[in-house]
Residue frames as qw, qx, qy, qz and C-alpha x, y, z in Angstrom:
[[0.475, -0.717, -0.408, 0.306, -17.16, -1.74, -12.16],
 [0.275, 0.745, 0.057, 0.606, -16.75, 1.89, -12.14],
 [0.549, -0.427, -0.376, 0.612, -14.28, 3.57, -8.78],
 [0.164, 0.884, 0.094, 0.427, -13.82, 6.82, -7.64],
 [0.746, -0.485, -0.108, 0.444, -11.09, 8.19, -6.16],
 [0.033, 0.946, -0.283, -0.154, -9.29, 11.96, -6.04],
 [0.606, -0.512, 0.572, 0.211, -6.01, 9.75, -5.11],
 [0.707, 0.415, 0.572, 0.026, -6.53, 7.32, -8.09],
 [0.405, 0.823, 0.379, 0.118, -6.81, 10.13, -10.33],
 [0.016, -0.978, 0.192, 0.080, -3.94, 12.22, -9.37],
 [0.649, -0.327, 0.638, 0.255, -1.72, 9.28, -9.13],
 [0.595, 0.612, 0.423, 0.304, -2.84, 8.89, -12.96],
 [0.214, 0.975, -0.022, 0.062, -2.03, 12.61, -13.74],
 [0.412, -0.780, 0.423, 0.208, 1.65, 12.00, -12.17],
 [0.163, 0.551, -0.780, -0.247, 2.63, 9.32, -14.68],
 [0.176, -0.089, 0.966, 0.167, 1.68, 5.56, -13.43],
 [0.587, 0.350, -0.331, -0.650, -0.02, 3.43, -14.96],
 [0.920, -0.317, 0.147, -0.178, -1.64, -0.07, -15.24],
 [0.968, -0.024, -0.214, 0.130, 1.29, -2.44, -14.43],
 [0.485, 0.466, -0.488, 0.556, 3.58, -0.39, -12.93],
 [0.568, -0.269, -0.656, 0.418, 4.66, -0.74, -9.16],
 [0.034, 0.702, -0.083, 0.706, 4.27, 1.89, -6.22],
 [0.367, -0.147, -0.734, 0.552, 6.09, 1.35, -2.92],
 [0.476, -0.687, -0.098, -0.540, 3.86, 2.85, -0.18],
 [0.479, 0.059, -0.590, 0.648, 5.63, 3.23, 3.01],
 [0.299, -0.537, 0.019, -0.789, 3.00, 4.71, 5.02],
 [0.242, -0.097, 0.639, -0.724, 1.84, 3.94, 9.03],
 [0.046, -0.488, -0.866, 0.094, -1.35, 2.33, 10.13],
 [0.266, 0.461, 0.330, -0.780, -4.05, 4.86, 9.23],
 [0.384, 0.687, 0.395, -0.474, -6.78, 5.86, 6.81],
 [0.404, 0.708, -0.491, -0.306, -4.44, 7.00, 3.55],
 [0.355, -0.261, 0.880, 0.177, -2.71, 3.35, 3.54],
 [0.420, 0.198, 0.874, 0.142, -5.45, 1.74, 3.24],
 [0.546, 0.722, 0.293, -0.308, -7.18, 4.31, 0.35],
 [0.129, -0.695, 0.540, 0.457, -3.70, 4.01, -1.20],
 [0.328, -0.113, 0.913, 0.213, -3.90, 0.57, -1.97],
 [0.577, 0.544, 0.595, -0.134, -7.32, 1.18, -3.59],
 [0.223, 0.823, -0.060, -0.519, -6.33, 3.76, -5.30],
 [0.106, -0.597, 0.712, 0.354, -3.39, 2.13, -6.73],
 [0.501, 0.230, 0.823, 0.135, -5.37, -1.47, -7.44],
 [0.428, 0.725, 0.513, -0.167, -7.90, 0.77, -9.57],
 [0.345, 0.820, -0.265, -0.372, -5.55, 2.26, -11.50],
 [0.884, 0.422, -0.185, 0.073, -4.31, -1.35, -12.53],
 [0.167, 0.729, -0.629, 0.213, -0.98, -0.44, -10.93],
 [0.773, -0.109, -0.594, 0.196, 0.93, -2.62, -7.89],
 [0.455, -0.838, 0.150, -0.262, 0.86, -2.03, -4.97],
 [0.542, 0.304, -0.687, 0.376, 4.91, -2.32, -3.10],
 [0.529, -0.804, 0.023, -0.270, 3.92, -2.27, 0.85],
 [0.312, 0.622, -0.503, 0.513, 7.27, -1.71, 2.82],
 [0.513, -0.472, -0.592, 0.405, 8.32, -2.31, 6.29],
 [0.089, 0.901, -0.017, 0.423, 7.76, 1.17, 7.48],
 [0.537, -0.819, 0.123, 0.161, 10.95, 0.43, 9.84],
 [0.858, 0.230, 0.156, 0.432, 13.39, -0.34, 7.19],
 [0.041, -0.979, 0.138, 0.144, 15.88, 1.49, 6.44],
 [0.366, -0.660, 0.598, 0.270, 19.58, 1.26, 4.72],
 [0.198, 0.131, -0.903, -0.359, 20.21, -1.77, 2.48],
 [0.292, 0.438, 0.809, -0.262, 16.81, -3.69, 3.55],
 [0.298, 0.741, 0.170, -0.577, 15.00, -0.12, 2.25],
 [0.033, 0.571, -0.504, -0.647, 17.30, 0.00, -1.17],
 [0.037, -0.180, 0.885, 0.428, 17.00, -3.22, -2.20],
 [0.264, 0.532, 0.776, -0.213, 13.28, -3.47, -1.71],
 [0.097, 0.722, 0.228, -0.646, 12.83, -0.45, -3.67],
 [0.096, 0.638, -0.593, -0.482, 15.09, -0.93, -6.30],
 [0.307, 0.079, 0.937, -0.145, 13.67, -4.45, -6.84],
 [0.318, 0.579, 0.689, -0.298, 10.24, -3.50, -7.16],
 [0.225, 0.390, 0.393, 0.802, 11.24, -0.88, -10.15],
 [0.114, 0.830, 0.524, -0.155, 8.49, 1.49, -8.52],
 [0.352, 0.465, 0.299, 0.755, 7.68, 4.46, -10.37],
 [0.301, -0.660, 0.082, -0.683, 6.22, 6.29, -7.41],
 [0.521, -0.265, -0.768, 0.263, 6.91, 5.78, -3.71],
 [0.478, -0.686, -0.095, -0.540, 4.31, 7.49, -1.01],
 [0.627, -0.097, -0.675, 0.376, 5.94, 7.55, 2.07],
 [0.444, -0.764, -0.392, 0.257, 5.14, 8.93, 5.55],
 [0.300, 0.924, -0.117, 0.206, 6.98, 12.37, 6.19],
 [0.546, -0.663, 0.492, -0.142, 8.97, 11.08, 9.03],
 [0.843, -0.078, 0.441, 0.297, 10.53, 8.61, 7.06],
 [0.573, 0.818, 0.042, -0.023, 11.61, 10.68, 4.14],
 [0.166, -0.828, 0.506, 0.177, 15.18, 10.92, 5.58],
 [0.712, -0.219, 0.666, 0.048, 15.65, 7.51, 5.03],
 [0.679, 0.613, 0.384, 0.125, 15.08, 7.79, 1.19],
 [0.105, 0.970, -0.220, 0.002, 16.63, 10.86, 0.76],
 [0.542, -0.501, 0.667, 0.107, 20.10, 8.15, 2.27],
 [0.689, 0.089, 0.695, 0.185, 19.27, 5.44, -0.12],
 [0.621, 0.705, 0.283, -0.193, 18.66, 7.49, -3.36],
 [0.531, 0.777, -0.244, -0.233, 22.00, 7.69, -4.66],
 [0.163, -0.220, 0.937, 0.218, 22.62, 4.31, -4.77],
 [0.643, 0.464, 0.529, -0.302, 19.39, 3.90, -6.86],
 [0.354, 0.227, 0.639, 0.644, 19.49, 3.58, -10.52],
 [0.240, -0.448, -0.381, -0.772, 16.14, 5.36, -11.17],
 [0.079, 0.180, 0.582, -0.789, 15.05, 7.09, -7.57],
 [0.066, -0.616, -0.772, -0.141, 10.98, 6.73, -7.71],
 [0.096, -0.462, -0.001, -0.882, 9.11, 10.35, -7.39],
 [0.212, -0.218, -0.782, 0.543, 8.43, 10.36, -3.83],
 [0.325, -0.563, -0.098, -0.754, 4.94, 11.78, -2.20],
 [0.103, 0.037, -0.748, 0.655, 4.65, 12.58, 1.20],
 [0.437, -0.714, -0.466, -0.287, 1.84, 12.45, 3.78],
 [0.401, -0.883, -0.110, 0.219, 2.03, 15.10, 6.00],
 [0.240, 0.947, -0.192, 0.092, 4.36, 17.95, 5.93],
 [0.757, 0.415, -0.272, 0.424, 7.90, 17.35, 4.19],
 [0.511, -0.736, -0.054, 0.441, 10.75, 18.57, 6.62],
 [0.120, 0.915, -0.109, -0.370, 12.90, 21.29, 5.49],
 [0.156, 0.650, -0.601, -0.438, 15.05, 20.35, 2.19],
 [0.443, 0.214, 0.871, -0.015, 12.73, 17.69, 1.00],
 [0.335, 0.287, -0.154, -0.884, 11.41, 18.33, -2.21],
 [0.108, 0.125, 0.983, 0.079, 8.35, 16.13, -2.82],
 [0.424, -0.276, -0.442, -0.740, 4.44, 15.90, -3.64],
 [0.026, 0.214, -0.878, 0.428, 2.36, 15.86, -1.49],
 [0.007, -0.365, -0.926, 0.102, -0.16, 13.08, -0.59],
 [0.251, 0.576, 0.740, -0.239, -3.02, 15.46, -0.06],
 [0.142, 0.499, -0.301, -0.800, -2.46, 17.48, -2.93],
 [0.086, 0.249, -0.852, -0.452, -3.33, 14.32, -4.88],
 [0.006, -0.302, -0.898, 0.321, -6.03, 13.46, -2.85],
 [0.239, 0.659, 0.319, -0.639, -8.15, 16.59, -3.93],
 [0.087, 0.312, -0.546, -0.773, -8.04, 15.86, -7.77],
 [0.568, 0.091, -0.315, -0.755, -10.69, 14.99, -10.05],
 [0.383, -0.177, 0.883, -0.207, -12.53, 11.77, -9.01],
 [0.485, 0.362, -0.435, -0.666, -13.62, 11.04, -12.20],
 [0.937, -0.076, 0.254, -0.228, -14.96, 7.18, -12.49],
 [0.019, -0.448, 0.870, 0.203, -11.78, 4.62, -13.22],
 [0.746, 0.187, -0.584, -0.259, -12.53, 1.16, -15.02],
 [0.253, -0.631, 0.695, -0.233, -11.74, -1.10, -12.50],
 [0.952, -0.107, 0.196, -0.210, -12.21, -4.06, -14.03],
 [0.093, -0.697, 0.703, 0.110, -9.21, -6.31, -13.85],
 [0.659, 0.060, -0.743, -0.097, -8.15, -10.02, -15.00],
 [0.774, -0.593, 0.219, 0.018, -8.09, -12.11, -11.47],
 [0.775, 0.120, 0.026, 0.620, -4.36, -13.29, -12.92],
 [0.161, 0.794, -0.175, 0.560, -3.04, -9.46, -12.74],
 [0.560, -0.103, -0.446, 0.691, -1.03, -8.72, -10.14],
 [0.307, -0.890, -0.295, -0.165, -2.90, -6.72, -7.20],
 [0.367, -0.890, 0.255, -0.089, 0.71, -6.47, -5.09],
 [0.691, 0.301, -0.561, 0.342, 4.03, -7.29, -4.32],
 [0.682, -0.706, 0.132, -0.141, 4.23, -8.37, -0.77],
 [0.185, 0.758, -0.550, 0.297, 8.24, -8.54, 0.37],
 [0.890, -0.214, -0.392, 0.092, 9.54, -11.34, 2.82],
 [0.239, -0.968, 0.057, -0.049, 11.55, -10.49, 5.80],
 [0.513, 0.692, -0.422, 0.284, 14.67, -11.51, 4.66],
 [0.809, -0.509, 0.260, -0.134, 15.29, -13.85, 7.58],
 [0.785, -0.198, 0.513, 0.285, 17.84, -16.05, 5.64],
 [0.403, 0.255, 0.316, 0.820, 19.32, -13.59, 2.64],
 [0.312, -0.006, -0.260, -0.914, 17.55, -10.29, 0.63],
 [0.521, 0.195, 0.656, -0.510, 14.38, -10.17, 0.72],
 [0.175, 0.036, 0.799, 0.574, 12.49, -11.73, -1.82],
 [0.497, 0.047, -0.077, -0.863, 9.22, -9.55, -3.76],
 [0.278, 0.383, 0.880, 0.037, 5.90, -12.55, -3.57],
 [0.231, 0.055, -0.254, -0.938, 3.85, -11.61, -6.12],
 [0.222, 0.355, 0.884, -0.206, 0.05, -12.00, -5.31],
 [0.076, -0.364, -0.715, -0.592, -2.79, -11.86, -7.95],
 [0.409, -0.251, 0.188, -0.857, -6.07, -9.93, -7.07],
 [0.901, -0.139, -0.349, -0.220, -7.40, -13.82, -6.92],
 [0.570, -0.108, -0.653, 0.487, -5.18, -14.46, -3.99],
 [0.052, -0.123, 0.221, -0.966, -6.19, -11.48, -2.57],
 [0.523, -0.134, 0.001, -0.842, -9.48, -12.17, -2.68],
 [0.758, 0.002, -0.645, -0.095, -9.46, -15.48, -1.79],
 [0.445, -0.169, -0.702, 0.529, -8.06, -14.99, 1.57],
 [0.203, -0.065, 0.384, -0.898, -9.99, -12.50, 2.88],
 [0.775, -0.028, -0.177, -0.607, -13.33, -14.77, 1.55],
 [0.588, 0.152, -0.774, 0.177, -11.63, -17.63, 2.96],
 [0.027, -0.137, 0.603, -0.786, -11.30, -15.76, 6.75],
 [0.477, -0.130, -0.047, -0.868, -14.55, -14.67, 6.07],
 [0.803, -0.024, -0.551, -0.226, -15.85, -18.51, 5.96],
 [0.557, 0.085, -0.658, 0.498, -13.47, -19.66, 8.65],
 [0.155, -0.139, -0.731, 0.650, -14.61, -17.36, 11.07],
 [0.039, -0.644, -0.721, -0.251, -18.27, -16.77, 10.42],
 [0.233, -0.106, -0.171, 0.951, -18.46, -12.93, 10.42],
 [0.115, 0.924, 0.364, -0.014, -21.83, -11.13, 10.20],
 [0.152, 0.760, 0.084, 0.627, -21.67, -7.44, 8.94],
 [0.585, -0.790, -0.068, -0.174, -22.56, -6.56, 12.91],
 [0.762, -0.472, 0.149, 0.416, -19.11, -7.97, 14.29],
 [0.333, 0.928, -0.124, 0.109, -16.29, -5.63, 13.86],
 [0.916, 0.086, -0.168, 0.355, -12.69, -6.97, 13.36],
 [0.205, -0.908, 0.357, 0.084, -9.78, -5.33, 15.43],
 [0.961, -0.005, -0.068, 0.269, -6.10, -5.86, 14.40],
 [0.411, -0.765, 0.210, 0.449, -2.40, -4.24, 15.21],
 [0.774, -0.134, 0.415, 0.459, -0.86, -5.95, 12.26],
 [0.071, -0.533, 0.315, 0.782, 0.88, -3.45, 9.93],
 [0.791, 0.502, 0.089, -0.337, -0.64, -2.85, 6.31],
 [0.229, 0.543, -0.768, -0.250, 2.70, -4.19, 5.18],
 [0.151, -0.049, 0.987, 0.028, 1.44, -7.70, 5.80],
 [0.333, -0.016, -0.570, -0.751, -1.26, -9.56, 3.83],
 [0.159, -0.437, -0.853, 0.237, -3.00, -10.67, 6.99],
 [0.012, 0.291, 0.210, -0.933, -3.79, -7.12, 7.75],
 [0.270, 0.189, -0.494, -0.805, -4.90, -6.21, 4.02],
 [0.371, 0.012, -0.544, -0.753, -6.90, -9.00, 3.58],
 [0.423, -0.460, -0.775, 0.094, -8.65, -10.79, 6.61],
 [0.062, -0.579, -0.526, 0.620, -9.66, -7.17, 7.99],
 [0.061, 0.436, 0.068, -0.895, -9.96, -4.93, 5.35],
 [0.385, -0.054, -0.648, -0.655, -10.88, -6.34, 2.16],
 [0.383, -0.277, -0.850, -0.233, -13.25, -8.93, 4.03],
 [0.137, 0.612, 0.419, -0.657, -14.68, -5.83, 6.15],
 [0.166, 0.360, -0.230, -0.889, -15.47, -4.71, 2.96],
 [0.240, -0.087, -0.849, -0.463, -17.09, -7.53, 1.03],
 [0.164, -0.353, -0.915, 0.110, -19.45, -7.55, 4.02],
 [0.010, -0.568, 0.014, -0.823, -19.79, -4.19, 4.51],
 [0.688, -0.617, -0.349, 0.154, -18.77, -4.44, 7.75],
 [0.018, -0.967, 0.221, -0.127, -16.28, -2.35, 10.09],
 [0.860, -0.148, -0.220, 0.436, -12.36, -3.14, 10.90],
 [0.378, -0.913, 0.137, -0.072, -10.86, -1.06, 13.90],
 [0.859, 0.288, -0.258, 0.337, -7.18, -1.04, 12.82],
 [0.633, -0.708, 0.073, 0.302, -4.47, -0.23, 15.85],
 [0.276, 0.898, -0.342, -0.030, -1.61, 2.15, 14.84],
 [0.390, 0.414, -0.803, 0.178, 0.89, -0.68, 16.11],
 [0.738, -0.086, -0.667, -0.058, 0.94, -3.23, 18.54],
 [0.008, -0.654, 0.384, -0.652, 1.14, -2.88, 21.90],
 [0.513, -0.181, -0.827, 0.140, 1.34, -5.54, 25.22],
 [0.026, -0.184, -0.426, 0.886, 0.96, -2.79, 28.32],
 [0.478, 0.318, 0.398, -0.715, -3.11, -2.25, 26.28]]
């Protein structure tokens, strides 16, 4: 199977490569979720963050995950900028949307406008599609490490469970940091080519 993808491709030109990690700290929107393709199709891992961490929670998840690139909103950048020297090897940060003043980073749609040459994208199902974090309810968190066969399994599971037609379009709040999000609205709006109407956060008042 043969992808395209500017992202994909620029992310290649920066350095990673298949098996290496790349936190993504980014908001409910449109770039998350072409990160994660971008990143599966170049073989890498995808790290999805809380995007409220911050301090130790933020370090050790980072530092953990070894990433060689982390893509984070711009409005979080301070928070990295805190944790990087207590990092062994700080990850080369790219931003979405514009850096604030003394931030020096790449940025997200700079990468997004590079060649979109076709990528291989065929993968073992044993590879590792992500590393999904835990919330560290009862120590550190701890990295789970799910195969593109788990990945695709639940979202073709949902799919079964709740008999979806293409026509019926899935709404959810939950953050792309969690693998309900990722894969019972987006991947299995995709397998059906259907739509999912994702909410920038939760919210009880609408």
């Amino acid at each position: 199977m043969l992808f395209r993808s500017g992202l994909a491709r620029g992310l290649h030109d920066l350095g990673v490569k298949h098996g290496d990690t790349v936190v993504v700290m980014l908001d409910n929107n449109l770039d998350n979720i072409v990160t994660w393709f971008a990143v599966t199709a170049l073989g890498a891992v995808s790290v999805p963050i809380n995007s409220a961490y911050k301090g130790e929670f933020l370090r050790h998840q980072v530092s953990d995950s070894q990433a060689r690139v982390a893509i984070v909103e711009s409005s979080h950048l301070d928070r990295f900028a805190a944790i990087a020297p207590r990092l062994e090897k700080p990850p080369l940060i790219v931003a979405r949307g514009e850096a604030p003043v003394g931030h020096e980073v790449i940025a997200l749609a700079t990468l997004q406008t590079g060649d979109s040459t076709p990528l291989d994208l065929r993968r073992h199902p044993s590879e590792l599609n992500s590393i999904f974090y835990t919330a560290g309810t009862t120590g550190m968190s701890k990295g789970c490490m799910v195969s593109h066969t788990f990945v695709h399994t639940m979202a073709r599971t949902s799919l079964i469970a709740q008999s979806r037609r293409p026509d019926e379009p899935i709404w959810t709040p939950l953050p792309m940091f969690h693998l309900n999000a990722v894969t019972m609205s987006v991947l299995s709006s995709a397998m059906i080519g259907g739509r999912a109407s994702i909410a920038p956060h939760f919210s009880v008042s609408k």
